[in-house]
One Martini backbone bead per residue (centre of mass of N, CA, C, O) as a GRO file, in nm:
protein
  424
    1UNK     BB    1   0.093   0.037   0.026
    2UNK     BB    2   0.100   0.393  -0.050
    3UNK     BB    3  -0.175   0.524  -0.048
    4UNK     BB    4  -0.446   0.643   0.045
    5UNK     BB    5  -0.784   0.492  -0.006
    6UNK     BB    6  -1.123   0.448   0.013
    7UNK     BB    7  -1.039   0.113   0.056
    8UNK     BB    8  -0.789   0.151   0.308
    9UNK     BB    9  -0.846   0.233   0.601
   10UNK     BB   10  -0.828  -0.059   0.769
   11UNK     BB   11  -0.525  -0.089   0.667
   12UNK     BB   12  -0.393   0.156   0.756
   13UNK     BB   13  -0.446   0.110   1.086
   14UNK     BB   14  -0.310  -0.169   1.105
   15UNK     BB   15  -0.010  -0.053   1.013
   16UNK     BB   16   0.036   0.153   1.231
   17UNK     BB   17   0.011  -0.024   1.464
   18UNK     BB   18   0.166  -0.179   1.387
   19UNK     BB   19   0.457   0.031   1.379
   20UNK     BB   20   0.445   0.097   1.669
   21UNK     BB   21   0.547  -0.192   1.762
   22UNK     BB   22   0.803  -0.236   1.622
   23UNK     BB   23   0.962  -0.003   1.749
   24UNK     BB   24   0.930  -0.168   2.060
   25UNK     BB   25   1.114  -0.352   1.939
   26UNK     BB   26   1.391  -0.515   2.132
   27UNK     BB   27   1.576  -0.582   1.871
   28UNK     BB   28   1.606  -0.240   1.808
   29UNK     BB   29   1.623  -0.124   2.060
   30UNK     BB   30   1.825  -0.231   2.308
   31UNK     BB   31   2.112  -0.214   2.190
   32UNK     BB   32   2.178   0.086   2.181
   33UNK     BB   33   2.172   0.030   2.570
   34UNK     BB   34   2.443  -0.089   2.607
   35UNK     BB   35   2.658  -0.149   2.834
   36UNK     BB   36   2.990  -0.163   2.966
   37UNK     BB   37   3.201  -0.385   3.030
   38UNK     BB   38   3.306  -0.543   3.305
   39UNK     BB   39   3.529  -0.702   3.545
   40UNK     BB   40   3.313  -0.868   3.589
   41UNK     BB   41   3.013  -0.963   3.626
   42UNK     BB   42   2.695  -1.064   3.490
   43UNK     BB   43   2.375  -0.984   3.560
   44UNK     BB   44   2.059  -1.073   3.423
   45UNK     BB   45   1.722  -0.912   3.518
   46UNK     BB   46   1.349  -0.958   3.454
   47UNK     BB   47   1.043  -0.788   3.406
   48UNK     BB   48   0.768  -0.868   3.158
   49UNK     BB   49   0.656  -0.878   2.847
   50UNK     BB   50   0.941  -0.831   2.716
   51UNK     BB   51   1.146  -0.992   2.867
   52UNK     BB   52   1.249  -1.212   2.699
   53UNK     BB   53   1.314  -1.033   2.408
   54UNK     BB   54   1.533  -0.834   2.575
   55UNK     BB   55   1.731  -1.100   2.675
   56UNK     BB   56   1.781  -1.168   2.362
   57UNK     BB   57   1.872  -0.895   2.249
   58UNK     BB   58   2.085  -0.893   2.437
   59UNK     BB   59   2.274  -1.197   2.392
   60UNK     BB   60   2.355  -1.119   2.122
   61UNK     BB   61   2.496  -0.837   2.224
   62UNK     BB   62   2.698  -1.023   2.377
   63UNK     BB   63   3.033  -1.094   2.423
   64UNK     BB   64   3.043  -1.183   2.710
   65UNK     BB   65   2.965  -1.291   3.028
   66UNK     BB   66   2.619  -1.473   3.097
   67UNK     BB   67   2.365  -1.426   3.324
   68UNK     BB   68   2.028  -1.538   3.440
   69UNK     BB   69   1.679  -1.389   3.522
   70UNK     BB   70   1.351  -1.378   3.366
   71UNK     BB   71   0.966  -1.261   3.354
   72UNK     BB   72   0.680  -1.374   3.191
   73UNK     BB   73   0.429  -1.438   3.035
   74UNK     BB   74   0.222  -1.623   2.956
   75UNK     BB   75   0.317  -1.730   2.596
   76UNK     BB   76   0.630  -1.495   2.624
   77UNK     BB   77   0.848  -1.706   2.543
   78UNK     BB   78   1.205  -1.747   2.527
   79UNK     BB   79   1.470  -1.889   2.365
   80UNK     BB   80   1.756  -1.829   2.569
   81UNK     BB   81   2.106  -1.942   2.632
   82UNK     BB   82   2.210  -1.718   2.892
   83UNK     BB   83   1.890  -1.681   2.974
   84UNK     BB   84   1.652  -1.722   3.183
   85UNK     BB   85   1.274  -1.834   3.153
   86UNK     BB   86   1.015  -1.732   3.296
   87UNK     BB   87   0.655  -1.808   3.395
   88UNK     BB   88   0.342  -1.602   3.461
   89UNK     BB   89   0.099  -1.419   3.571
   90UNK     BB   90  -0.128  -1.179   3.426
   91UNK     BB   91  -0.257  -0.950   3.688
   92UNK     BB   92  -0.251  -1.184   3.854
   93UNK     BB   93  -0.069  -1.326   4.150
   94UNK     BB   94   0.148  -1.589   4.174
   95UNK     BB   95   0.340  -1.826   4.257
   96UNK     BB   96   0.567  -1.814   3.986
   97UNK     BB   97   0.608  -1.536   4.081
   98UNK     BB   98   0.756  -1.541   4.333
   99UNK     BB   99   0.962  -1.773   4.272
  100UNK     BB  100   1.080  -1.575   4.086
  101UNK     BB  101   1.174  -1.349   4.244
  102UNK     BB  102   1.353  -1.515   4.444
  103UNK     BB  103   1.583  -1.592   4.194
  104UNK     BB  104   1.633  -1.289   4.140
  105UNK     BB  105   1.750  -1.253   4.401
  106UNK     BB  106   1.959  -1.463   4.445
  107UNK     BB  107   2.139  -1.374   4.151
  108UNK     BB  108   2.221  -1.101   4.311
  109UNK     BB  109   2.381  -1.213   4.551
  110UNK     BB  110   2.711  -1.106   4.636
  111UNK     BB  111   2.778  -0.887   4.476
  112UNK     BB  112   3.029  -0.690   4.343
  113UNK     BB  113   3.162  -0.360   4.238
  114UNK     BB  114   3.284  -0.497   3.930
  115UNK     BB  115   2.989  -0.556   3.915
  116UNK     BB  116   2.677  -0.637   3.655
  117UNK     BB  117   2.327  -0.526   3.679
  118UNK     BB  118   2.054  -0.616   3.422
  119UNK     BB  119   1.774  -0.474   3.409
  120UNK     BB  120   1.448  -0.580   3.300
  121UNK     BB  121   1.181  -0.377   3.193
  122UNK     BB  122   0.817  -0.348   3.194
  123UNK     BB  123   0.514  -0.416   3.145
  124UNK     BB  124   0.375  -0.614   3.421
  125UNK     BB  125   0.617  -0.621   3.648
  126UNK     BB  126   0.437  -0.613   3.863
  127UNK     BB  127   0.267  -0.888   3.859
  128UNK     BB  128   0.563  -1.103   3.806
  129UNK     BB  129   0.637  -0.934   4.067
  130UNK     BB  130   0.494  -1.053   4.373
  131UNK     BB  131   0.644  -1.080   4.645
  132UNK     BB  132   0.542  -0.992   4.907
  133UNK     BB  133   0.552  -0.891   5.211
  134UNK     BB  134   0.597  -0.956   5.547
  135UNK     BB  135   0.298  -1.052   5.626
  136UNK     BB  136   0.193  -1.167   5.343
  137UNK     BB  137  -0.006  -1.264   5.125
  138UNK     BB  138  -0.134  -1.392   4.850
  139UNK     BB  139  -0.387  -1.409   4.843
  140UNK     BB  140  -0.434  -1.126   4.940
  141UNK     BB  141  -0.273  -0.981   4.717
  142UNK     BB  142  -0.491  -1.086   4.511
  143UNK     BB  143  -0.751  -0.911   4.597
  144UNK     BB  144  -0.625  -0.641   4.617
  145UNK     BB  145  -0.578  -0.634   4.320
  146UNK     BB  146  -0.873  -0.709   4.195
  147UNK     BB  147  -1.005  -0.441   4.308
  148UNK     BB  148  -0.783  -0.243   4.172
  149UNK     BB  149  -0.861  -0.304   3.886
  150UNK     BB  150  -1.174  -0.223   3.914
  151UNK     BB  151  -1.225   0.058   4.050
  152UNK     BB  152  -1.050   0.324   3.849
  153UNK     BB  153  -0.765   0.301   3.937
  154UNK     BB  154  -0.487   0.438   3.870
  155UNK     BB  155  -0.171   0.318   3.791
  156UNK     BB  156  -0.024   0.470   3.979
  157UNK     BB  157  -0.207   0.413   4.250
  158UNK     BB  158  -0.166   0.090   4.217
  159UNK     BB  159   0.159   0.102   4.245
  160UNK     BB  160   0.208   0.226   4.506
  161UNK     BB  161   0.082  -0.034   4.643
  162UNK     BB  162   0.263  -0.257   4.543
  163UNK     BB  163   0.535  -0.151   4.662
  164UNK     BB  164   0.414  -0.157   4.965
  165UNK     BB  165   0.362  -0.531   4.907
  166UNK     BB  166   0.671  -0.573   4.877
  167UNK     BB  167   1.013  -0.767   4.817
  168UNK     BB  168   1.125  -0.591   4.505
  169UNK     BB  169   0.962  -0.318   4.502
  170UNK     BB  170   1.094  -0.057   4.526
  171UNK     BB  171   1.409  -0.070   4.546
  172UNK     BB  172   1.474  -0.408   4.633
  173UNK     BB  173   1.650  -0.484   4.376
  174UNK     BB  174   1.888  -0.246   4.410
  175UNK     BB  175   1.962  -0.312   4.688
  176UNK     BB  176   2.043  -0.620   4.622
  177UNK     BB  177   2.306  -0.543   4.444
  178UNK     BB  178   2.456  -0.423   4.618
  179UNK     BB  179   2.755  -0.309   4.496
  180UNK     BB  180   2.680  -0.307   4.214
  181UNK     BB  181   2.628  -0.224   3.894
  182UNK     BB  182   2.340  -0.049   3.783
  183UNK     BB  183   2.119  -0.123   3.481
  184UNK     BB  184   1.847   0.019   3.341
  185UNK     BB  185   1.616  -0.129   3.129
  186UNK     BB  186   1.350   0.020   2.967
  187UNK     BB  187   0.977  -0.011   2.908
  188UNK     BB  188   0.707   0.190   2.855
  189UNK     BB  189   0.361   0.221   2.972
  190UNK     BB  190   0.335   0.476   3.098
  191UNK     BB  191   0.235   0.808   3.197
  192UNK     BB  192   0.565   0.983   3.148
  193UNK     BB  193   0.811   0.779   3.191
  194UNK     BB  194   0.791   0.695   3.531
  195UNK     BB  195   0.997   0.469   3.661
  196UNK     BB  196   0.833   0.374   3.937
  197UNK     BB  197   0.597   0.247   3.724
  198UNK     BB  198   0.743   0.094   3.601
  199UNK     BB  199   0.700  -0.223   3.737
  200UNK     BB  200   0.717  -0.059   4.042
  201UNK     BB  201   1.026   0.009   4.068
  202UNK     BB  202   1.272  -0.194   4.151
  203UNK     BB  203   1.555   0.009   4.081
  204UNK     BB  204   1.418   0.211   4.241
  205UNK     BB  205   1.326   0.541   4.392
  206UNK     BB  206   1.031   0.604   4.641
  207UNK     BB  207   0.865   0.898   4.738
  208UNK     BB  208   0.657   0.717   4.832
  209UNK     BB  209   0.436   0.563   5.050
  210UNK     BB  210   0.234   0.412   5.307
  211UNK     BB  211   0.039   0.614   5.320
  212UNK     BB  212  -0.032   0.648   5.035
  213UNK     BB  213  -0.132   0.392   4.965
  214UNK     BB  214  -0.358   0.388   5.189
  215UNK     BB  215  -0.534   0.605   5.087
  216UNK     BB  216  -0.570   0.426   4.804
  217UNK     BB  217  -0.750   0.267   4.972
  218UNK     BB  218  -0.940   0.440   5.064
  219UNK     BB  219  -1.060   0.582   4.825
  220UNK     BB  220  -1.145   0.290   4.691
  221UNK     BB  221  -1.268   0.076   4.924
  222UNK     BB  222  -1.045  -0.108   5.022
  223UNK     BB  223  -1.054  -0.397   5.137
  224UNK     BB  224  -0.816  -0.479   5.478
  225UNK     BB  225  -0.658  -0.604   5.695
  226UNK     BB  226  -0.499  -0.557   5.983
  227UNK     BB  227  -0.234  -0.615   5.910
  228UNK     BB  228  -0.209  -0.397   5.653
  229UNK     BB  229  -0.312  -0.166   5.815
  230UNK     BB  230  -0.056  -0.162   6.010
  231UNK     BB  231   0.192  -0.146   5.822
  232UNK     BB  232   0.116   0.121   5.649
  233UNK     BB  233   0.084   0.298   5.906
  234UNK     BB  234   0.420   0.185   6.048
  235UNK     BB  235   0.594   0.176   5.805
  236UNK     BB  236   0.693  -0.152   5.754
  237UNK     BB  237   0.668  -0.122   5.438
  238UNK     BB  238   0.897   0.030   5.320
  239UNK     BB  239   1.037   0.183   5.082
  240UNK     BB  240   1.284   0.319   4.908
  241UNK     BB  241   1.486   0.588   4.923
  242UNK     BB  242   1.601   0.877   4.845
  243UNK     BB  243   1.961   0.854   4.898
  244UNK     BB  244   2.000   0.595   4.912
  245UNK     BB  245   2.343   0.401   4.874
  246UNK     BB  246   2.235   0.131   4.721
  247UNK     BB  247   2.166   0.353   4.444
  248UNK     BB  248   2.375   0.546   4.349
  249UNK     BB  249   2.475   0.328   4.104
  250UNK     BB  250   2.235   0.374   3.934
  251UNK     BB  251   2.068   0.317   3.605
  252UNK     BB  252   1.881   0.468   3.372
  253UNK     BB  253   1.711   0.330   3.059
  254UNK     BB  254   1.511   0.419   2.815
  255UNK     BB  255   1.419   0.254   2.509
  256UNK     BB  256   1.103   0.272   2.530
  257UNK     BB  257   0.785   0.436   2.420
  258UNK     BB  258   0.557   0.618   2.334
  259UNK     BB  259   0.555   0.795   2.186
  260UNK     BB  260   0.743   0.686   1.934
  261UNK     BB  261   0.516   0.553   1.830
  262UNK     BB  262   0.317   0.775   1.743
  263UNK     BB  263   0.540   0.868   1.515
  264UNK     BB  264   0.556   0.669   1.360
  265UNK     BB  265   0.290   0.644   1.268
  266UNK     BB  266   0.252   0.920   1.162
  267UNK     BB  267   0.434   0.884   0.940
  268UNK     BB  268   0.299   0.649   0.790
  269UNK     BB  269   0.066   0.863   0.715
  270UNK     BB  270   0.185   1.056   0.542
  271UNK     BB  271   0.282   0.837   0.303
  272UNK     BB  272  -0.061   0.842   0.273
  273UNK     BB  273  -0.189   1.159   0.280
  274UNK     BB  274  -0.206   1.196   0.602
  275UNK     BB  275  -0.276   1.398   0.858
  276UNK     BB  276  -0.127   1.396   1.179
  277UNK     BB  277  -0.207   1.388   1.522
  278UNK     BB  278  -0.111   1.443   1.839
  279UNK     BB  279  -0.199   1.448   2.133
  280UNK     BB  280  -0.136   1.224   2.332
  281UNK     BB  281   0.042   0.984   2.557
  282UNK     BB  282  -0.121   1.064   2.863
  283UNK     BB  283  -0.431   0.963   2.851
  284UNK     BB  284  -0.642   0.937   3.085
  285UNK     BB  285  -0.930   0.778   3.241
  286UNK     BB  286  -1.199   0.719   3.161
  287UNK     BB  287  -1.265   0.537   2.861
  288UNK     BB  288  -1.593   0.626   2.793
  289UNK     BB  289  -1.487   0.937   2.826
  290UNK     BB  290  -1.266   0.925   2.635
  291UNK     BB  291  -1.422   0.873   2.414
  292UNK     BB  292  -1.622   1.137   2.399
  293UNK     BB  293  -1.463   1.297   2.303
  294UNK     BB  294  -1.312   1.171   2.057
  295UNK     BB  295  -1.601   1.242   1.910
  296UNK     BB  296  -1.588   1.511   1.876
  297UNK     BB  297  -1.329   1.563   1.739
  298UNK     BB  298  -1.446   1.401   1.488
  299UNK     BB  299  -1.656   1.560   1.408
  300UNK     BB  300  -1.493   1.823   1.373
  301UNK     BB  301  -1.318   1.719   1.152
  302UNK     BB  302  -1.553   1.622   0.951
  303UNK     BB  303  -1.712   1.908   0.965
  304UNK     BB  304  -1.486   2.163   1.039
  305UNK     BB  305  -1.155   2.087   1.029
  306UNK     BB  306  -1.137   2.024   1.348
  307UNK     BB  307  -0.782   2.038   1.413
  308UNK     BB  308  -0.823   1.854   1.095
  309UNK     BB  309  -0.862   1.786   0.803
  310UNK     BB  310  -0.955   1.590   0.548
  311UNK     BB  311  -0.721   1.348   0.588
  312UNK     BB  312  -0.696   1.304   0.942
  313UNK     BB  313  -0.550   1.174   1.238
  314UNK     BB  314  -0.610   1.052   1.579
  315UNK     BB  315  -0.312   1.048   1.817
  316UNK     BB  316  -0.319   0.805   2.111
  317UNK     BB  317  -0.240   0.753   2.490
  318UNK     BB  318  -0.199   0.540   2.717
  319UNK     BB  319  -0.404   0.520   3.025
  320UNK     BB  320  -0.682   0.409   3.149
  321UNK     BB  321  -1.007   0.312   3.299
  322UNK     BB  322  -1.205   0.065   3.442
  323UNK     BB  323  -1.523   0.059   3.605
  324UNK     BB  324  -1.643  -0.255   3.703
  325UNK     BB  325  -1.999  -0.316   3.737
  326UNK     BB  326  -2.047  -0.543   3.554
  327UNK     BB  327  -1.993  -0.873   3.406
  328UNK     BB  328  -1.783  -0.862   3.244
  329UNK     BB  329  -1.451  -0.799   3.076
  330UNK     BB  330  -1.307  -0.561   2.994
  331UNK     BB  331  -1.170  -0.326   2.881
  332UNK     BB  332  -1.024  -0.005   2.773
  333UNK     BB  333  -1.024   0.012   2.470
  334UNK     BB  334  -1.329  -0.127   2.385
  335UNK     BB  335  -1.467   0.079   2.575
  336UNK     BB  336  -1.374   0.316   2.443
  337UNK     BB  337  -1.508   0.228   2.130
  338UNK     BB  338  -1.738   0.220   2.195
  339UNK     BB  339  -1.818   0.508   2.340
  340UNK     BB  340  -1.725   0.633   2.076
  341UNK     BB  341  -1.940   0.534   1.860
  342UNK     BB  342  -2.230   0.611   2.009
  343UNK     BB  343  -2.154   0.894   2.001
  344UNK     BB  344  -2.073   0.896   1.663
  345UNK     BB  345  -2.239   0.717   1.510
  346UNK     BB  346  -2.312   0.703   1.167
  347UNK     BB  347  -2.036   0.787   1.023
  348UNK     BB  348  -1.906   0.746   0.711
  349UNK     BB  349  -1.602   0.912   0.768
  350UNK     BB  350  -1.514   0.701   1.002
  351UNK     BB  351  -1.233   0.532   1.200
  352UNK     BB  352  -1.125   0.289   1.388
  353UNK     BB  353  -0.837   0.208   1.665
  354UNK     BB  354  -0.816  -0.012   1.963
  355UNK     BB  355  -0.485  -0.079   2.133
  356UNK     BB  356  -0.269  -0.286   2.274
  357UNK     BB  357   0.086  -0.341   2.231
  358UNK     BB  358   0.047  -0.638   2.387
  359UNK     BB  359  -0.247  -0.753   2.301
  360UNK     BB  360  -0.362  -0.734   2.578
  361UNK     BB  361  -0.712  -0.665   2.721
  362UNK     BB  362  -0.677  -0.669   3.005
  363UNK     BB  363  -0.727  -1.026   2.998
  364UNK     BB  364  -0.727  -1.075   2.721
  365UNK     BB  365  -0.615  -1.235   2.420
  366UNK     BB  366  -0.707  -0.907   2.294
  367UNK     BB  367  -0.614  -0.589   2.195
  368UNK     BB  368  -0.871  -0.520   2.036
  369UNK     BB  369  -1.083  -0.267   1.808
  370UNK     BB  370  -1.287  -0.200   1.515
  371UNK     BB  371  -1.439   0.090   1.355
  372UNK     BB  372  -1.714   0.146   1.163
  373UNK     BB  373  -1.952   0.299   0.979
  374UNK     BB  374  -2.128  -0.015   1.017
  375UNK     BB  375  -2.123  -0.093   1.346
  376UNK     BB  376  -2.418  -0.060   1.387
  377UNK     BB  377  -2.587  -0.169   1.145
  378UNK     BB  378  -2.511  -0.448   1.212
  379UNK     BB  379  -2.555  -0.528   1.522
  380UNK     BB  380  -2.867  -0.499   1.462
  381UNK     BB  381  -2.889  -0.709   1.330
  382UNK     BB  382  -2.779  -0.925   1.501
  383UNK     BB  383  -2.912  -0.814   1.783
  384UNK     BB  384  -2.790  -0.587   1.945
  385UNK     BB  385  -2.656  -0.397   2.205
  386UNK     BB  386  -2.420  -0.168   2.285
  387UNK     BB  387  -2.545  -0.023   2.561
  388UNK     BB  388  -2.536  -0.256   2.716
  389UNK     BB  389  -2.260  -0.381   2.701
  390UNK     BB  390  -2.136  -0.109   2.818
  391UNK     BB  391  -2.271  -0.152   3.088
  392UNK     BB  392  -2.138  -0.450   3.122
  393UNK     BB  393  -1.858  -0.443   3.031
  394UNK     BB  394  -1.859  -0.577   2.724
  395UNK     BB  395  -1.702  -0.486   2.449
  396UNK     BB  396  -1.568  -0.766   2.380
  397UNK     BB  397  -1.865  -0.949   2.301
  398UNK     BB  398  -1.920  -0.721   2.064
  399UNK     BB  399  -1.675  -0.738   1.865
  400UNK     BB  400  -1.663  -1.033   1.850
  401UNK     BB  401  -1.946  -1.101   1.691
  402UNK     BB  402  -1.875  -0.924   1.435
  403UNK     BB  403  -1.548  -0.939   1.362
  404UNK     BB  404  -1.348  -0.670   1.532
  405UNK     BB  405  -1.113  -0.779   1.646
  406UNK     BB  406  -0.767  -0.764   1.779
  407UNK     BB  407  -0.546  -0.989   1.696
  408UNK     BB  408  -0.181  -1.084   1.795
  409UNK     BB  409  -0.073  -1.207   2.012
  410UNK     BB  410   0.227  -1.190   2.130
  411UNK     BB  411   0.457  -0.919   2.109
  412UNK     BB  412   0.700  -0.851   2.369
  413UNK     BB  413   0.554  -0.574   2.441
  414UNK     BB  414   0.519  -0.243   2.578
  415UNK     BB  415   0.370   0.075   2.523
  416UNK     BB  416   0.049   0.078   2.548
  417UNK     BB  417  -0.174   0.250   2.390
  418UNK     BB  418  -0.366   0.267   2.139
  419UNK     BB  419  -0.483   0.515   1.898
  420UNK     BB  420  -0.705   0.562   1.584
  421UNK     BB  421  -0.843   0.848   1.423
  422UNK     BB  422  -1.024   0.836   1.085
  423UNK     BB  423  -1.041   1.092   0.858
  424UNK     BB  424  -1.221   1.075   0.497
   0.00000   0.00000   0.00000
């Protein structure tokens, strides 16, 4: 496809995405942010959807001696030579994530000062490495999680729960290193691309506390047991601190991130005739109001060329967030995209892409789906009702009804979510 034509419209959105996710391969990303050899030891570590593909693009592009352990989700892993692959669940923490944090903490124990710990780290890593704070069980864990994903709580306010809650995030995966140095290779996927919360900052410092935490807790009205109660009142569980020295030498090195991608998006969408806007990559807020924005936006385009005429492109990131009041099964890209739909109507010259770069939206291991002119009067002869879908959080098993979902199977990486939306 060299330029784009009025029967191309969702094969354009398409390569747009696929373009995004790829600029993301860590194939691509990684070698060029890899520090130079020490006089001792290399160890390398690592959480998150893309750690296996990053772990792989390491171990190619090294030339001296390697050892390691790092965990990615399940059905995300890769054969590499000389660092270890573990997999287990997310978004909710398991017993397999547990047990590979014990084996990355033990991995790291004992370095010395010649020695070089590379931690590889991605969206994901706070679900991957779940292993407790002493005096909390995983059960608990899983619940406090489980409530935190449904309210509507926000990826920062989520990470700060978790790293209060952690025997290895929040800096105590860093601080288990020292005195070795310390380079964090990251892949960014929330929005500002704050080290603390990419995987809830294991190799950095946290300057949330544990009443932060607990705040979080109470705002969102999760209930939780009297000993966790008193562990984030008495500050038992902080985590590291700005200025500990077990940090000095510790480097932070993001090697992908959203911007990125949308600009790349954005340069594919020019090649093919069309102007494209970036709005945000750090959109935030609820999925269906973030939607119902984004459709007057489109109309507006549509209607009056603002804030730019057609052919034009509306792309934006960012993570959003799902409160689940219904039975669905949440996906806050595709509730996105429902409730951008509703609010658009039947516009013949709209068409939209909402998906995650992970592949996953919510739960499902579907990346998002495809808005067309013509996907409310679909529905309709299907016998759908779109805004029950919507009301019941399930725009999941209305995209898949249609046949619009976006199936990618994992990417192996992960830079947040994607939106793109088409006036031809």
């Amino acid at each position: 496809m060299n330029r784009m034509d009025a029967g191309d419209p969702e094969r354009l959105l398409r390569a747009l995405f696929d373009a995004a996710v790829e600029e993301a391969n860590p194939a691509n990303c990684v070698p060029r942010y890899l520090p130079g050899r020490p006089m001792g030891r290399t160890v390398v570590v690592g959480a998150g959807k893309a750690a296996a593909a990053m772990a792989l693009a390491l171990d190619r592009n090294w030339t001296g001696a390697l050892t390691g352990t790092v965990v990615t989700v399940a059905g995300g892993g890769l054969a590499c030579p000389r660092i270890e692959v573990l997999e287990a669940g997310h978004p909710l923490p398991v017993e397999a994530g547990c047990r590979a944090a014990g084996q990355i903490l033990q991995s790291v124990s004992g370095l010395g000062p010649d020695d070089l710990a590379i931690c590889l780290v991605s969206g994901g890593g706070s679900a991957l490495l779940p292993l407790p704070a002493t005096g909390l069980s995983l059960e608990e864990k899983q619940i406090i999680t489980r409530r935190l994903l449904r309210s509507g709580a926000t990826i920062r306010e989520i990470n700060c729960v978790r790293r209060h809650l952690s025997g290895v995030k929040g800096g105590r995966l860093g601080a288990a290193c020292h005195p070795a140095r310390v380079v964090t290779l990251a892949i960014s996927d929330v929005p500002g691309d704050d080290p603390v919360d990419i995987a809830s900052g294991p190799t950095v410092a946290d300057p949330t506390t544990c009443s932060d935490a607990l705040a979080v807790l109470d705002r969102h009205r999760i209930a939780v047991s009297s000993r966790v109660r008193d562990a984030l009142a008495s500050a038992e569980w902080e985590s590291v601190k700005p200025g500990d020295p077990r940090l000095a030498g510790s480097e932070y090195r993001i090697v992908a991130k959203p911007q990125q991608a949308l600009e790349v998006a954005a340069a594919v969408a020019r090649e093919h005739g069309v102007s494209p806007l970036i709005l945000s990559d750090r959109i935030e807020g609820e999925a269906r109001e973030v939607g119902r924005r984004m459709a007057r936006l489109a109309l507006d385009g549509a209607k009056r060329g603002e804030p730019t005429g057609p052919p034009c492109l509306l792309l934006s990131g960012g993570e959003t967030t799902v409160t689940v009041r219904g039975n669905g099964r949440g996906g806050r890209n595709v509730e996105f995209l429902l409730a951008f739909g509703l609010a658009l109507g039947e516009h013949a010259n709209v068409y939209a892409l909402a998906a995650d770069t992970d592949g996953v939206d919510g739960t499902e291991p579907v990346a998002g789906a495809v808005w067309r002119p013509d996907t409310l009067r679909r529905a309709v002869d299907c016998g759908l009702d779109p805004r029950a879908f919507l009301d019941d959080n399930d725009a999941h098993s209305f995209f898949s009804a249609l046949g619009d979902s976006v199936v990618t199977g994992p990417t192996r990486t992960n830079v947040g979510d994607f939106r793109a939306i088409l006036v031809v």
